[in-house]
ROZAVO-163860 format. One record per atom (N, C-alpha, C): atom name; x, y, z. Coordinates in steps of 0.02 Angstrom, whole numbers. Example, Ala and Ser with C-alpha at 12.3 -4.5 7.8 and 13.67 -1.06 7.14 Angstrom:
   atomo        X        Y        Z
       N      660     -284      390
      CA      615     -225      390
       C      660     -165      390
       N      642     -112      354
      CA      684      -53      357
       C      645        2      394
END
This chain:
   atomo        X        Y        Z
       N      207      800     1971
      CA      218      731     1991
       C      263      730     2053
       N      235      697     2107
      CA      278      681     2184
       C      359      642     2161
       N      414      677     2198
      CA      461      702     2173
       C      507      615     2147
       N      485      577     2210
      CA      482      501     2224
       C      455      450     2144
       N      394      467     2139
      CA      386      441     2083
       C      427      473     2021
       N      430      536     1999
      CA      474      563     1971
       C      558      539     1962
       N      580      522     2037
      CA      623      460     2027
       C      630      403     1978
       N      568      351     1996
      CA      542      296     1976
       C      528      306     1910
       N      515      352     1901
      CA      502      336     1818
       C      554      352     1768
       N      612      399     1793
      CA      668      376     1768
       C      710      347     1754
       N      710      294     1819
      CA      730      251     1828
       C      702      184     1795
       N      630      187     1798
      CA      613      153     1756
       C      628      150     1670
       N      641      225     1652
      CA      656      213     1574
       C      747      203     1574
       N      801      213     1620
      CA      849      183     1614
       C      849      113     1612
       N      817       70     1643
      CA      802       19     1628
       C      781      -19     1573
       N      721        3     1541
      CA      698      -11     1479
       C      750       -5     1442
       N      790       62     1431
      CA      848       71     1380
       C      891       28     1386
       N      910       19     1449
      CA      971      -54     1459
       C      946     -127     1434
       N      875     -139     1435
      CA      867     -195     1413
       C      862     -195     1328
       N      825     -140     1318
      CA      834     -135     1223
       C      914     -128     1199
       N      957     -111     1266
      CA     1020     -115     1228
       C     1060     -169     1224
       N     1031     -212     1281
      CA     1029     -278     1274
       C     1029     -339     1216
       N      944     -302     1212
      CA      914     -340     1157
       C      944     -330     1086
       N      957     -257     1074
      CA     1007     -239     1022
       C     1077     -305     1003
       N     1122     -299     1055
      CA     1156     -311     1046
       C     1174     -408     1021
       N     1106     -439     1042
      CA     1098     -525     1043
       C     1060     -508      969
       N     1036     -471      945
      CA      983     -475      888
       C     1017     -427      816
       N     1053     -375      838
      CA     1114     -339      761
       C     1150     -378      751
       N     1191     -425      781
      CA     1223     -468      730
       C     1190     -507      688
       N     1147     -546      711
      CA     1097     -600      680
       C     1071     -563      623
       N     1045     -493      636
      CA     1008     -436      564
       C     1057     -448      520
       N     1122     -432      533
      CA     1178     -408      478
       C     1193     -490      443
       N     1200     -544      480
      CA     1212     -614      445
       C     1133     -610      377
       N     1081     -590      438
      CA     1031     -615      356
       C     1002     -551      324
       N     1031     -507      329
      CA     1049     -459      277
       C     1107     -484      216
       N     1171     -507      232
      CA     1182     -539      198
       C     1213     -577      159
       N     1152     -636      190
      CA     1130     -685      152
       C     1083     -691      114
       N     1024     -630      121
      CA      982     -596       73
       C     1008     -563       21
       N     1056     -534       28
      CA     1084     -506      -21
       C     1149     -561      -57
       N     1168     -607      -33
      CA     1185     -658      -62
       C     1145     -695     -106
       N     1087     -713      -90
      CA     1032     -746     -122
       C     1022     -709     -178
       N     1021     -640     -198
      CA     1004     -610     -227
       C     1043     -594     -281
       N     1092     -605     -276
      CA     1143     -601     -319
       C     1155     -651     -376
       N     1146     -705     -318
      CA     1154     -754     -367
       C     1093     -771     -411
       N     1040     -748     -397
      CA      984     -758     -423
       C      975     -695     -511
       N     1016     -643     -487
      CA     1038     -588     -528
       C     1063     -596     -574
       N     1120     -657     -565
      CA     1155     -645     -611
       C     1155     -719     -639
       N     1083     -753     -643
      CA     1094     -808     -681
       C     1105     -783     -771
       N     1094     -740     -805
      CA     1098     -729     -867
       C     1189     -715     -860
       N     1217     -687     -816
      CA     1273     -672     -830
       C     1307     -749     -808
       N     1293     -772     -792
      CA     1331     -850     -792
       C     1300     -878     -850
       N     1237     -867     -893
      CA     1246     -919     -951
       C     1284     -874     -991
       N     1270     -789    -1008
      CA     1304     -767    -1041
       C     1387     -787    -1063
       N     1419     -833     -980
      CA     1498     -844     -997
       C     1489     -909    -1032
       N     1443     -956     -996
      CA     1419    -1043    -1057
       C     1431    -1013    -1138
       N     1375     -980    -1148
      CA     1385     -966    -1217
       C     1445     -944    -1248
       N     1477     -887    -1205
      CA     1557     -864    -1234
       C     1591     -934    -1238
       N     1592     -969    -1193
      CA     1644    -1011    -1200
       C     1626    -1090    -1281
       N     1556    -1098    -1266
      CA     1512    -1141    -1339
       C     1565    -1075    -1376
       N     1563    -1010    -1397
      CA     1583     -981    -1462
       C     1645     -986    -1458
       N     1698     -971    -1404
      CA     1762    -1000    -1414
       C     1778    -1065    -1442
       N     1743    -1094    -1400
      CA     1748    -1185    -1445
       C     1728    -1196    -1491
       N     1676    -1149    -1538
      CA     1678    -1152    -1602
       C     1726    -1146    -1633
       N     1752    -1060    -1647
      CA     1801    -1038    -1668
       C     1869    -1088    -1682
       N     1862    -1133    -1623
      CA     1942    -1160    -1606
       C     1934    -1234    -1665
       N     1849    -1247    -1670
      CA     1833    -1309    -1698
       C     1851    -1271    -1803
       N     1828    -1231    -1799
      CA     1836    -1190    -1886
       C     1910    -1178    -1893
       N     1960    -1155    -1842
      CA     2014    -1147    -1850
       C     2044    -1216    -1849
       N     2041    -1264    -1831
      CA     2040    -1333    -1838
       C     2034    -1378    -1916
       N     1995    -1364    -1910
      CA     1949    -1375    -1976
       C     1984    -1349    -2047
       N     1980    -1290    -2049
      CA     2033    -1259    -2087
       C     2105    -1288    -2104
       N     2142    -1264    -2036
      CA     2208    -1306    -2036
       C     2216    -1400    -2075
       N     2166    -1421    -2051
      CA     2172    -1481    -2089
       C     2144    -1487    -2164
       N     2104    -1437    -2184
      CA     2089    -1447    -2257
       C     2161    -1427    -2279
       N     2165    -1369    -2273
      CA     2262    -1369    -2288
       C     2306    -1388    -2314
       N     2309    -1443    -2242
      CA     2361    -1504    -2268
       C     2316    -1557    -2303
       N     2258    -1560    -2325
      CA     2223    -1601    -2366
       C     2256    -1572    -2429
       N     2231    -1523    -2457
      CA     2268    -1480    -2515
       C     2319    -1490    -2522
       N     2363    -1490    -2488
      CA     2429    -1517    -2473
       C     2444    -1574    -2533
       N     2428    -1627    -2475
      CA     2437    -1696    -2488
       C     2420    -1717    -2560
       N     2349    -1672    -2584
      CA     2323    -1691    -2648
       C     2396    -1681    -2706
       N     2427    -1643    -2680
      CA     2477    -1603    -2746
       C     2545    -1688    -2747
       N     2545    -1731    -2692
      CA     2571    -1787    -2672
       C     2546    -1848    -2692
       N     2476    -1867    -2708
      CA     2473    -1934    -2719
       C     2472    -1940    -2781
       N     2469    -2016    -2797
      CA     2500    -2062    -2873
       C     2453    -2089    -2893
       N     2391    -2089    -2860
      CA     2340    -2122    -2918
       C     2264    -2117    -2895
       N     2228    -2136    -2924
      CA     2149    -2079    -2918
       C     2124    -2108    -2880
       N     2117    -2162    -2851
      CA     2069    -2179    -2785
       C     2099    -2130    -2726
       N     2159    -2130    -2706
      CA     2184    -2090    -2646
       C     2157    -2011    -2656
       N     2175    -1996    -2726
      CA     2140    -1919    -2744
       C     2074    -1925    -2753
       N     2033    -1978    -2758
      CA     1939    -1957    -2731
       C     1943    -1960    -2652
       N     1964    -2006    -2624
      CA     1964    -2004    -2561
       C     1997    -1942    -2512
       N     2025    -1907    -2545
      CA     2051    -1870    -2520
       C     2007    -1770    -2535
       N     1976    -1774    -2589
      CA     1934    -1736    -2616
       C     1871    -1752    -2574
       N     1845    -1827    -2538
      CA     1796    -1823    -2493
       C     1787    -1794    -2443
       N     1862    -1807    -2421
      CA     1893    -1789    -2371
       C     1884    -1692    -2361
       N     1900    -1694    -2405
      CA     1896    -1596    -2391
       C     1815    -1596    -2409
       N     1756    -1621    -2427
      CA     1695    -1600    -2453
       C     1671    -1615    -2382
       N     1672    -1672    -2346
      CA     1669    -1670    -2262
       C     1677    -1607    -2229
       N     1745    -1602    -2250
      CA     1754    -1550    -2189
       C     1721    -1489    -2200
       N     1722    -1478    -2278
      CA     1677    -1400    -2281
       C     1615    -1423    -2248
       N     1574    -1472    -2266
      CA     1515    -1451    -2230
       C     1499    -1446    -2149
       N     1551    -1488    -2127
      CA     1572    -1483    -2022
       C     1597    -1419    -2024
       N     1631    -1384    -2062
      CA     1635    -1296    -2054
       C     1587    -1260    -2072
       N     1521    -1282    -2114
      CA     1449    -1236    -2126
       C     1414    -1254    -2054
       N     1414    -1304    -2048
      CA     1361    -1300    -1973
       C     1406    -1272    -1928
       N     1469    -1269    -1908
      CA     1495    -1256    -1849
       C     1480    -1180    -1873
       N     1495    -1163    -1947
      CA     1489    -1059    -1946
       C     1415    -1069    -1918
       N     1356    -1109    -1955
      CA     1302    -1079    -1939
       C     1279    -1084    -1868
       N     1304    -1133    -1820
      CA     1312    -1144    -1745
       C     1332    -1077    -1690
       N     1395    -1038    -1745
      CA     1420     -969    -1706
       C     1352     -903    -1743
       N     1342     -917    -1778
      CA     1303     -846    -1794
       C     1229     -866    -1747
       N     1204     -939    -1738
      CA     1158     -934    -1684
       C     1180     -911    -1604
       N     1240     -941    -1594
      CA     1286     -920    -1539
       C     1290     -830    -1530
       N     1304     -807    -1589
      CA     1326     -741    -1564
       C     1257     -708    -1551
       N     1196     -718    -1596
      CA     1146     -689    -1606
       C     1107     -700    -1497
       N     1143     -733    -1486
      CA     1122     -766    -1426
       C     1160     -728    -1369
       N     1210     -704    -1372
      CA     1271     -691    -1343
       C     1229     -618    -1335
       N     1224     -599    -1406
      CA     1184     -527    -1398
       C     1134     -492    -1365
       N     1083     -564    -1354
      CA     1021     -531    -1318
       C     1032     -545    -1260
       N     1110     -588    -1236
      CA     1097     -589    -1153
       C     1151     -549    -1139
       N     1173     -493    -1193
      CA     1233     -460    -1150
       C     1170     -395    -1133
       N     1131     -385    -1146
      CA     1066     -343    -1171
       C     1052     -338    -1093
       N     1041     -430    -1072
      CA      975     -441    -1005
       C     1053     -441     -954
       N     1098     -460     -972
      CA     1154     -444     -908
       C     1173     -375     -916
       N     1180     -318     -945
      CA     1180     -244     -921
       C     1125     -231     -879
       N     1068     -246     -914
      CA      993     -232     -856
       C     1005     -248     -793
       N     1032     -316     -780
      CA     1034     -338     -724
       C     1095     -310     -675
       N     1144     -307     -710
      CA     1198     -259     -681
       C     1151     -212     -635
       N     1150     -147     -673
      CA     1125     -101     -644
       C     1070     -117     -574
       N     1015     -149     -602
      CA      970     -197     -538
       C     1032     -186     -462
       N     1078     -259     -502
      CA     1105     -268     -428
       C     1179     -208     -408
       N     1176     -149     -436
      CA     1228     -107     -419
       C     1169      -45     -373
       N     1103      -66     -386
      CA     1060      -23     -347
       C     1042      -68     -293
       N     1044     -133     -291
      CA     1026     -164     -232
       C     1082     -164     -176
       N     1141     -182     -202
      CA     1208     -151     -197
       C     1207     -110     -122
       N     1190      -51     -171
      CA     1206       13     -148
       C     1155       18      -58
       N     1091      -12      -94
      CA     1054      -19      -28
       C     1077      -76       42
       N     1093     -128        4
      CA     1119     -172       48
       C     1185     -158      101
       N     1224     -122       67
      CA     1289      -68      103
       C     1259      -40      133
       N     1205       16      128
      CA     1201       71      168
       C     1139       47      229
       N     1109        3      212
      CA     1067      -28      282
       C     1118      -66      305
       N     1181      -89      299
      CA     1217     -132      332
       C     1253      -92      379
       N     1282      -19      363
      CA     1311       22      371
       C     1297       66      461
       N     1218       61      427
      CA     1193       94      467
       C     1164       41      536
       N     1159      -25      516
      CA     1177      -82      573
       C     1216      -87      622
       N     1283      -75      587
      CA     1367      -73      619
       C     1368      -28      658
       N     1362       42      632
      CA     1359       91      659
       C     1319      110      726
       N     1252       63      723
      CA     1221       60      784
       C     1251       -8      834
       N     1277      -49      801
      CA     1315     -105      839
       C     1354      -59      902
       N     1411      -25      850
      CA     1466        2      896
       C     1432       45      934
       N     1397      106      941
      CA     1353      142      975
       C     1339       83     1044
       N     1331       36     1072
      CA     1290      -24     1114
       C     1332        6     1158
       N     1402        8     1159
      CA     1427      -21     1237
       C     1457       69     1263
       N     1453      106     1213
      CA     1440      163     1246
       C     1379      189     1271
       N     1306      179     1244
      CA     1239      176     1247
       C     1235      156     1309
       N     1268       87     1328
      CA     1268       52     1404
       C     1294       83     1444
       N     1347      107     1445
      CA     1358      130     1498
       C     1360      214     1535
       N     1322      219     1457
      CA     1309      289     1496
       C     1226      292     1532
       N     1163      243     1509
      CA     1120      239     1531
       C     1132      197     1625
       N     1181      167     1616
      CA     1206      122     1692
       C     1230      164     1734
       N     1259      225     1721
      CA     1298      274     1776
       C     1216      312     1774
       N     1173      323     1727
      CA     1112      366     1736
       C     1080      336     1795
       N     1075      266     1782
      CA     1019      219     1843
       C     1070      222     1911
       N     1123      209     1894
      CA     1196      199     1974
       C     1147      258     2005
       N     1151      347     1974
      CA     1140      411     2010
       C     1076      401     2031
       N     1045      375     1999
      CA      937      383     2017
       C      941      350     2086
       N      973      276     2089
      CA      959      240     2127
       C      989      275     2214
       N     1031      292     2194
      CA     1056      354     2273
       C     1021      374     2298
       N      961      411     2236
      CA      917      441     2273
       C      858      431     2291
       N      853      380     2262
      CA      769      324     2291
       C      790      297     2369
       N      740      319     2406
      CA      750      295     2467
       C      745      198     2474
       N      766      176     2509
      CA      796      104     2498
       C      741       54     2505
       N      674       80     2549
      CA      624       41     2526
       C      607       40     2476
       N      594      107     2449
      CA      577       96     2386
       C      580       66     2330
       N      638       69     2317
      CA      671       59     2274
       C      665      -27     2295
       N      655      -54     2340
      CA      666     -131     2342
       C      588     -149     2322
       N      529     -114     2342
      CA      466     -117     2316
       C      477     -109     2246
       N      499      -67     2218
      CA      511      -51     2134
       C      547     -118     2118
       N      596     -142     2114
      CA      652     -209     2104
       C      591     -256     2091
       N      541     -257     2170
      CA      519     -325     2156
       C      445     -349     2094
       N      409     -253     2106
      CA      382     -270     2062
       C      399     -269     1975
       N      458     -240     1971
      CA      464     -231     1918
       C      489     -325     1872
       N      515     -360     1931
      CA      548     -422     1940
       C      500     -485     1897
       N      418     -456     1934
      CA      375     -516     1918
       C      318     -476     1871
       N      340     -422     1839
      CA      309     -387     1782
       C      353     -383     1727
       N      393     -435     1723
      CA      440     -421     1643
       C      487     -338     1618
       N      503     -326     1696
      CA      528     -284     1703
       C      532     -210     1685
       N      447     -214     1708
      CA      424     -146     1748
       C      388     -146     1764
       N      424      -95     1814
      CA      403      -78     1891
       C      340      -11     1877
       N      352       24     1831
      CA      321       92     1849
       C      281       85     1765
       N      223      127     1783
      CA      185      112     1710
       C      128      179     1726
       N      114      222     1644
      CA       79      253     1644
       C       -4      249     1656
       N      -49      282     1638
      CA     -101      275     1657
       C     -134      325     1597
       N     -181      318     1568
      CA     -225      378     1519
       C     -282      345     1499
       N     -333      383     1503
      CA     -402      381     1501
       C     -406      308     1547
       N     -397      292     1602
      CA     -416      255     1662
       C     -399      181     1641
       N     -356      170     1595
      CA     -323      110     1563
       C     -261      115     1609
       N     -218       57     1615
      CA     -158       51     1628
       C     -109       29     1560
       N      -63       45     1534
      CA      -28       25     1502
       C       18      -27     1494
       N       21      -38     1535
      CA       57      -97     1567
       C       18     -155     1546
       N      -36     -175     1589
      CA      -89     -231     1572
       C     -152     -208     1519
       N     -165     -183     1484
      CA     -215     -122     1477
       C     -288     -140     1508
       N     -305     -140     1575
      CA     -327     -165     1604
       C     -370      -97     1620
       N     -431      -88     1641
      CA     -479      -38     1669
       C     -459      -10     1726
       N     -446       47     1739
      CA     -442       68     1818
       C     -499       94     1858
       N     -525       63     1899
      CA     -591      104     1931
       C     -596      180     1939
       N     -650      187     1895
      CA     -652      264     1918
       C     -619      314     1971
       N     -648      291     2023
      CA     -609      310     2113
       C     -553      323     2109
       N     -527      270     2083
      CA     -463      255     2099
       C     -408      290     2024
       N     -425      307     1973
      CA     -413      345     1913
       C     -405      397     1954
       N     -476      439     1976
      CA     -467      508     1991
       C     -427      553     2055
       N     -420      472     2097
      CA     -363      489     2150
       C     -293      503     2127
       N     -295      434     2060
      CA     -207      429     2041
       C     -201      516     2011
       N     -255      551     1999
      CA     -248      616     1946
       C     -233      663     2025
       N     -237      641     2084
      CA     -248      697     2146
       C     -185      696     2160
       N     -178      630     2214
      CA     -153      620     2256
       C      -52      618     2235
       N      -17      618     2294
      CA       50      610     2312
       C       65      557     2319
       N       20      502     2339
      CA       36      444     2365
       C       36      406     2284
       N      108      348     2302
      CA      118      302     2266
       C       29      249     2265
       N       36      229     2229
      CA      -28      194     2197
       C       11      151     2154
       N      -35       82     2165
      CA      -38       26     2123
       C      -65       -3     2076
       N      -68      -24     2029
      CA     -140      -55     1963
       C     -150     -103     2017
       N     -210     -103     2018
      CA     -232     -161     2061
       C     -244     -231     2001
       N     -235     -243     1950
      CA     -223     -291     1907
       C     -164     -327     1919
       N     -117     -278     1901
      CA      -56     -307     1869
       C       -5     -277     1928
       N       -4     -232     1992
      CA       19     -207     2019
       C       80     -154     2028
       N       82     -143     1964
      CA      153     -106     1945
       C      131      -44     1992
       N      170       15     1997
      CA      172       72     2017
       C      134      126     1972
       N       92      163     1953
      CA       60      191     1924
       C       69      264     1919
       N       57      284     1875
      CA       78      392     1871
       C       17      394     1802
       N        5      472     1826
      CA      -68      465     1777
       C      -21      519     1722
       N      -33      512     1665
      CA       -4      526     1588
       C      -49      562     1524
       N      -57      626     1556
      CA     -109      658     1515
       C      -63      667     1427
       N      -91      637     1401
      CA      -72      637     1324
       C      -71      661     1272
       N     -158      704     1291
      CA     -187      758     1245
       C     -127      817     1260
       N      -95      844     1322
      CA      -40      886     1314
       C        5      877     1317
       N       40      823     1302
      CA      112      804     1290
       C       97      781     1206
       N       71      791     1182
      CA       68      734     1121
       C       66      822     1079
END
């Protein structure tokens, strides 16, 4: 390859790299916000059994607190019975405790449905644990490896910018202003391969003639489509 284009096409991939490092750098933050918030979403979606699992603990605490209740006042019902003076107050007061035993059979039989309940979701919240200590684990280490390419950007930049500063010295100054402009009104590039008589750039047909010259000749050549600068890119031996 003529030593000129050989230039140009280095120069052309310093370029490309500066703009993907570009693009990197407006588009990894935005990844890492909905990374997560994916993994926010997910969590909470994870751990709906472990949020009723605490509803229910707390229904069985408030049982407990309702039987210990309950209790305490039959008690002093018993109590009181050993105190009154005449038999209406002692039936009424004998009702009084036959009430409460039975508001302490439903509240026991309320906790043994409670616990029986408690049981099968401490069951589906271990499962789910594990789930999200493996999603976890993934969500860290793609995040990780985000950051890690974040910080990489502004050393990436500027070592590909002192690469293009040196190229450009040595592109003679027309050139290089022909390269600028087409690369300017081609979405920024200037120089583009060529294989099996396609352009890559536009993938546009290249006339025969004009294919088998780009495979000869020294001279810079143009896609006559799309006009970029052209170099022919045998693939079968680089690949």
């Amino acid at each position: 390859m003529k030593e000129q284009l050989l230039l140009l096409v280095e120069l052309q991939e310093c370029d490309s790299q500066l703009v993907k490092i570009l693009g990197k750098k407006k588009t990894l933050p935005d990844k890492i916000d909905k990374l997560d918030e994916a993994f926010r979403i997910f969590q909470k979606e994870i751990e709906q059994n472990k949020r009723k699992y605490d509803e229910v603990k707390i229904r069985h605490v408030e049982c407990e607190n309702k039987i210990k209740k309950i209790n305490e006042g039959m008690i002093k019902t018993k109590e009181r019975l050993l105190e009154v003076k005449n038999n209406k107050e002692y039936q009424a007061m004998l009702k009084e405790n036959e009430t409460a035993e039975v508001t302490r059979g439903d509240v026991e039989t309320a906790i043994i449905t409670i616990l029986d309940e408690l049981e099968k979701l401490s069951v589906l919240v271990k499962k789910d644990q594990a789930i999200l200590d493996e999603q976890r684990k993934k969500y860290e280490e793609e995040k990780r490896l985000i950051e890690a390419d974040l910080d990489s950007i502004d050393t990436d930049f500027v070592s590909w910018e002192q690469k293009r500063m040196e190229l450009k010295g040595k592109v003679p100054a027309d050139l290089l202003v022909r390269y600028e402009r087409i690369k300017k009104s081609n979405n920024g590039v200037g120089v583009i391969s060529v294989w099996k008589a396609i352009c890559n750039g536009c993938h546009m047909n290249i006339p025969p003639q004009l294919y088998n010259e780009l495979q000869k000749t020294s001279e810079l050549i143009a896609c006559p489509n799309c006009h970029r600068i052209m170099y022919y890119e045998n693939r079968e031996r680089t690949a």
